[in-house]
N, C-alpha and C positions, 0 to 999 in steps of 0.2 A: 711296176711289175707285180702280180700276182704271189702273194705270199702263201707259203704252206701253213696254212691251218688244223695240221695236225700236229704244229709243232707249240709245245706250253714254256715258253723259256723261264721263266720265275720258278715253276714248278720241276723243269730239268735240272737248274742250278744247285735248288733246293736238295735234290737229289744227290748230286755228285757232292754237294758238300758236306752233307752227313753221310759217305759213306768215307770221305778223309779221316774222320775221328778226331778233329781237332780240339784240344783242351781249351777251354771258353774261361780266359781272365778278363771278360768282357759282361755287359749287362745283357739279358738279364741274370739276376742274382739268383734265380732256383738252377741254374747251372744244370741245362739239359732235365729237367726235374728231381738232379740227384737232392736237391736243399728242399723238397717240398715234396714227401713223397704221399702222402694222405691227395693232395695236389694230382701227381702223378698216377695215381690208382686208380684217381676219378676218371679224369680225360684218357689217359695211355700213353705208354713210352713216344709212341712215333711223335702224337699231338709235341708234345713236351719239348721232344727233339726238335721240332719245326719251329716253336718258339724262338728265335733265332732276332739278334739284329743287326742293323744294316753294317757291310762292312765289302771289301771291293769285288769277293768275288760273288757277291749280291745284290749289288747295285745301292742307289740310294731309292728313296719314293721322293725327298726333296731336290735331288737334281741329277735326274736317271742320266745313264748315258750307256749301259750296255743291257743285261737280261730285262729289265722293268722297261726299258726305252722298246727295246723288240718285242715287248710284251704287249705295250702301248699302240706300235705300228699294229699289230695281227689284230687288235681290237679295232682298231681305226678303220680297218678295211672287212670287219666282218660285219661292221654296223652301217657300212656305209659314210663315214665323219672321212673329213680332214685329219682331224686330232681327235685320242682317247688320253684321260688323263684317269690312273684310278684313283679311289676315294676310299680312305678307308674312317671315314667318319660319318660314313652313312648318303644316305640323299641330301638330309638336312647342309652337308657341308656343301656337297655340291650347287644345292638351291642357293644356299648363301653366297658364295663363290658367284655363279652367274650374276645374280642383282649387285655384287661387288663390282663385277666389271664394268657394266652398261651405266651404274650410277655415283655421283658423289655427294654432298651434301645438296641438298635444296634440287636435285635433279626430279623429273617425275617419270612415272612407271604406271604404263596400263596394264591394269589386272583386275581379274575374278574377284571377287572378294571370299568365294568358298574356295579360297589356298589354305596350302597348308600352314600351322603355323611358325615353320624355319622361314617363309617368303615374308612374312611380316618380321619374323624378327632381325630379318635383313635388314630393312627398312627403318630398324634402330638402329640396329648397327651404323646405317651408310647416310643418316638422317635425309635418305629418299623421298619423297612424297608419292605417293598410290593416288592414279584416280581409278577410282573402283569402278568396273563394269557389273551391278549387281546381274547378276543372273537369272532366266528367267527359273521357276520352279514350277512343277510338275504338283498342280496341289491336291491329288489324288494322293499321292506317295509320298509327298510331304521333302520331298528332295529337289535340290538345285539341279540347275541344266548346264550348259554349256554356256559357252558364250553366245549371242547373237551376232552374225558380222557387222550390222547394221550399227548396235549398241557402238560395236567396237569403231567403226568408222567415226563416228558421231563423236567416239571419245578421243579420236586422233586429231580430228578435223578442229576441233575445240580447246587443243593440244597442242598444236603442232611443235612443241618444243619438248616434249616426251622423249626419252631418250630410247624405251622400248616400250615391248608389247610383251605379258608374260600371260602363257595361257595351259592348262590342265590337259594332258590328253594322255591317257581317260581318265574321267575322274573315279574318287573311289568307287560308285557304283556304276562303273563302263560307259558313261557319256563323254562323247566327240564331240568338240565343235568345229566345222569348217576350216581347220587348218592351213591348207591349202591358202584359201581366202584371204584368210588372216595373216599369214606371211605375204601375200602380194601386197596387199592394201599398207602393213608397217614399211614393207622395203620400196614402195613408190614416197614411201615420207621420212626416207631415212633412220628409218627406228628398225633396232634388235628386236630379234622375237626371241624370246627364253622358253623353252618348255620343260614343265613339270609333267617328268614320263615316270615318273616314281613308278606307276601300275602298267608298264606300258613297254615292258623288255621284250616281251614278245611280238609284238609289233612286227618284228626286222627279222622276224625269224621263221614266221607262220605263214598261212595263209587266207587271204579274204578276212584277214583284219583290218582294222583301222589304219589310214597312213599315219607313218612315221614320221616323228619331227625329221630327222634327216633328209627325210623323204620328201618332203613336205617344202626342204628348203630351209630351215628353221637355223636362226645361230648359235643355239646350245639348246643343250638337252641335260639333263640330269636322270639317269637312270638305275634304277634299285637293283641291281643282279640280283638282288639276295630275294627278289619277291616271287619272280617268276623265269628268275634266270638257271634259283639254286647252289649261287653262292653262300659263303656264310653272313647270317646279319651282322649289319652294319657294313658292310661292302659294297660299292657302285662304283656306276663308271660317271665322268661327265665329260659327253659327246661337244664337239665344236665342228664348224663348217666353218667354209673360207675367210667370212668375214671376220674371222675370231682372229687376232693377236698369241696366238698359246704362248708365247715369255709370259706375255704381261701378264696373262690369266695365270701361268704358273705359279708366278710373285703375287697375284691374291690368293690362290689358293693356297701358297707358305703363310699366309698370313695367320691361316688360323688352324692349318692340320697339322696334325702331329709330326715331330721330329721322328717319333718313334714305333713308324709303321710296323701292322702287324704283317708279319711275313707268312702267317696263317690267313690271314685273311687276301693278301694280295696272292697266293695261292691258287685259294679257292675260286677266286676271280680269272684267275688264267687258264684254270682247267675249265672251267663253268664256260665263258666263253668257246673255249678250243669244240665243246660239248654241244654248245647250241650253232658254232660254225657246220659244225657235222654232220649233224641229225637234230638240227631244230623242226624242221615239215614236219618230222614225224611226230617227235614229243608235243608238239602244239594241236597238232592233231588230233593226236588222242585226249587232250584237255579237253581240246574244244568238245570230241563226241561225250566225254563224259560227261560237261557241262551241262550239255543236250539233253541226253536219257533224264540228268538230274534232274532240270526242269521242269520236262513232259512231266512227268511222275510226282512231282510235286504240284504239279498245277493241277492233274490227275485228283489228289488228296480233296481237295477244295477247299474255298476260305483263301489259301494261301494262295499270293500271285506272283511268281517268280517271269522276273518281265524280261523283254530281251527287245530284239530290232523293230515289234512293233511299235516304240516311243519313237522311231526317227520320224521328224516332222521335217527335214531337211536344212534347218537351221540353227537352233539352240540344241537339236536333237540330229545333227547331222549323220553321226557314226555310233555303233554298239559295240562294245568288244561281249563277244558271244562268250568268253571263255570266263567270264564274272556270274557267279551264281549270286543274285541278288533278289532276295523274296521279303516281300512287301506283307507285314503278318497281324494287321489291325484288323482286317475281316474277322481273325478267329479269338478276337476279342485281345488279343496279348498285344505288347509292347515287343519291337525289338529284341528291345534288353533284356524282359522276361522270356523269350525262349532263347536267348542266348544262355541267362543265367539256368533255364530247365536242362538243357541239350548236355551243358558242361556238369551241374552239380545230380542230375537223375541219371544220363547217358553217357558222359564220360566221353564226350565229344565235345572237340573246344573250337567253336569257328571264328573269324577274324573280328568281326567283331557285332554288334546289337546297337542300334538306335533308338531314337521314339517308333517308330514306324518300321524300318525295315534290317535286315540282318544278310550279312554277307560271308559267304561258305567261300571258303577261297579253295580251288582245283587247280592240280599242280598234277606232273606227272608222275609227282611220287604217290598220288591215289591209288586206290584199287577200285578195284569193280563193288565188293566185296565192302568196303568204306563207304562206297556212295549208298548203297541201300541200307545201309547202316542207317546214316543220316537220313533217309527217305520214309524209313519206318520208324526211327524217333520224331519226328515232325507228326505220324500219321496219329502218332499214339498221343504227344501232346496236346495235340489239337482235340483228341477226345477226350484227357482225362481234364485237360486243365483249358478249354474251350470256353468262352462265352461269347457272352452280348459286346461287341464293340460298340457302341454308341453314346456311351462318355469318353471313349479315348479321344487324348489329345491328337490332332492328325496334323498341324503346323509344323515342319519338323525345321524350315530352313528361313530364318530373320531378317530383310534385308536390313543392314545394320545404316545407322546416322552417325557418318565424322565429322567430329567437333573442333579433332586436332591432329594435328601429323602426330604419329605413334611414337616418333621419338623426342616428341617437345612433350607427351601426358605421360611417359613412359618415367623422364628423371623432373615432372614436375613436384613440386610440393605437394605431398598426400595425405589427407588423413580417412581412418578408414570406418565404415558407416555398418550397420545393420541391413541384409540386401533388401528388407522390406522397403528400408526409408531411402534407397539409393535413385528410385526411380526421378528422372531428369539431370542428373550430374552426369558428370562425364570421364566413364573409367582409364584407369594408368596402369592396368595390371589385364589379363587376359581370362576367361573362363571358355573350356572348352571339353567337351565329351572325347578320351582318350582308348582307342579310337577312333575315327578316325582323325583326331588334330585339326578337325577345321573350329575354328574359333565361333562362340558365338558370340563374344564380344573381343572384343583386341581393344589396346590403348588406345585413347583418343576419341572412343564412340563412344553415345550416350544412350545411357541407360534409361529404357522404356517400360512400363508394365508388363508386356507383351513377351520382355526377355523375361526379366523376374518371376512371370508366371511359366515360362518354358524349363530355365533355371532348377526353379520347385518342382515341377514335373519329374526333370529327369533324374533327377536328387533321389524323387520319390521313389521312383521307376527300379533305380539301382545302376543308373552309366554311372560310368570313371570319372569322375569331374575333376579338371585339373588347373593346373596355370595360377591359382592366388595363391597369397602368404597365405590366407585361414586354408586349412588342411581341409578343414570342414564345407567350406564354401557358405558360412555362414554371415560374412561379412567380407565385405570388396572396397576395396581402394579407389576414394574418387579424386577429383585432381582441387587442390584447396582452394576455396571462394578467396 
């Protein structure tokens, strides 16, 4: 039976219960924010007041059974799933959660290898095995594609005791791969397909986007509300379809989320849904034409290539999500990351984030008109004052990487740690990866090449977020001990 979707039950409860005035000899201890008022003056009475934990007439998040549970149904039916379960530990928990269920020790799992890095740290977790389907890459742009279904056939076929299939859609800079395909091809061989929808909420709610894992058929999804939904960060949902067990999945997902959900963030999750049930055509919409204008106008500028559905070559390049401002910024001599670092420390514009080669403006509905030419004449101007010759920039941007060892036998192997100059041919136990976007460019258990080392120094140089080792510096890495 059809649920009303104008109804927010977390958020009604939430309601009526702060207007009881109940005195709180419960945690937490700022007690409505009267114990923490510097606290209180930042955020605002209301936030403070929402602060709140779990208790009956709020349900639990660990074993819902009235306002979270109907909160759960209204999600389930606006996304299309069997089961929503929320997350209030981000995607990462969610990601995790899925490869929990599908895998146990020594089980194997087809995947991308440009995931993010919670899908690998799964796979220590759950001592899973990965056969990576490297990716093809786009070596104008220096970035990974989708999957191939072909790749991915080949790696089922070669497999057949795989227990899934885990695939990106979209990835961070809006490549599909044949979904569709992909979920046929795992469920004629008995394998889960997990999708990492992290960038990908609006999918279910737009128009003349990409299909939906749901959509698609897919047995779980893991999705960001917080990216493109509008919830608050670190809030998601993770979708399942019929083949999914929700107890069992439940009982992993107790495994490792918090007793002590936020009721502000399960909130915002319920309005944010209730929001994009309602009037998601329309907010996507106007994403997507802003996207548009952006583009034109940027492509307009010259040098700069902000690309979109002409990449679909129908296979590694199957789908585009239109609503990803992603420009490609070596022609005007800069890195990425240097006009990310010009945009945010000259312009006071801060976008999601800067690579070797390309930079990604993320458009949300909470844009204006008025923002986007903001950015369109900061680009016009940096590209003039701070313009050169590209012709020593490094343009490699995505490495397919060599496993040496499951991620969780180099991850707790004995290690001792080296100079990254002299690492080249060992084989790392610890992760390096440019933050954002979390795709790893080494993970435990591959081995270290010149090729990384020199990309490594690059981006060092460049000024990305380098993250994932003990050296803060990245100055020396962890390899697994002769």
């Amino acid at each position: 039976m059809p649920l009303n979707q104008t109804n927010a039950p977390i958020y009604d409860a939430l309601r009526r219960f702060r207007r009881m005035r109940v005195v709180p000899f419960d945690v937490p201890g700022h007690k409505r924010g009267r114990g923490n008022m510097e606290l209180t003056e930042f955020l605002g009475e209301d936030c403070m007041n929402a602060d709140v934990n779990s208790m009956k007439p709020l349900d639990n998040l660990c074993h819902p059974v009235s306002v979270i549970k109907d909160a759960e149904l209204l999600a389930a039916q606006a996304f299309g799933a069997e089961n929503v379960f929320f997350m209030v530990g981000g995607t990462t928990s969610a990601v995790q959660s899925m490869i929990m269920y599908a895998c146990k020790s020594g089980d194997k799992i087809i995947m991308p290898r440009n995931v993010h890095r919670s899908a690998i740290n799964a796979l220590i977790l759950t001592d899973a095995v990965p056969v990576y389907v490297n990716p093809d890459v786009n070596r104008q742009l220096g970035i990974s594609l989708g999957m191939s279904v072909s790749q991915v056939e080949k790696a089922i076929l070669e497999n057949p005791d795989a227990k899934a299939v885990m695939v990106n859609n979209p990835t961070y800079y809006g490549i599909c791969s044949d979904l569709k395909k992909i979920v046929e091809l795992a469920h004629e061989h008995n394998m889960l397909v997990l999708v990492d929808e992290a960038h990908g909420t609006h999918f279910y709610f737009g128009e003349n986007f990409p299909v939906s894992a749901m959509s698609a058929g897919a047995d779980c999804s893991s999705v960001s509300m917080h990216k493109s939904g509008g919830s608050l960060t670190q809030s998601s949902f993770l979708l399942m379809g019929k083949n999914i067990n929700s107890g069992y999945m439940r009982q992993i997902v107790n495994l490792t989320q918090t007793t002590s959900a936020s009721y502000l963030l399960l909130t915002s999750l319920d309005i944010s849904r209730k929001r994009l049930a309602l009037s998601g055509r329309e907010i996507f919409a106007k994403t997507v034409e802003m996207a548009e204008y952006a583009r034109a106008e940027i492509n307009e500028i010259g040098g700069y290539y902000a690309y979109s559905r002409e990449l679909i070559n129908g296979d590694s390049v199957f789908d585009f999500d239109v609503s990803k401002l992603s420009v490609y910024t070596l022609p005007v001599g800069l890195a990425g990351i240097e006009v990310y670092d010009l945009l945010r420390d000259e312009y006071d514009i801060q976008i999601e984030f800067g690579d070797i080669g390309n930079i990604l403006a993320y458009i949300s509905v909470g844009d204006r008109k008025r923002d986007i030419e903001r950015l369109i004449s900061a680009l016009s101007e940096i590209k003039r004052l701070y313009g050169k010759s590209g012709t020593d920039m490094l343009t490699q941007e995505y490495i397919s990487p060599i496993v040496a060892e499951p991620p969780r036998k180099a991850f707790y192997s004995d290690k001792v740690s080296l100079p990254l100059e002299e690492s080249a041919g060992r084989v790392c136990t610890e992760f390096v990866m440019c933050y954002p976007p979390g795709i790893p460019i080494l993970a435990p258990g591959e081995l270290i090449t010149d090729d990384i080392i020199k990309y490594i120094k690059y981006a060092k140089e460049k000024g990305c977020q380098m993250t994932g080792t003990e050296d803060i510096n990245i100055e020396r890495i962890n390899i697994i001990k002769k």
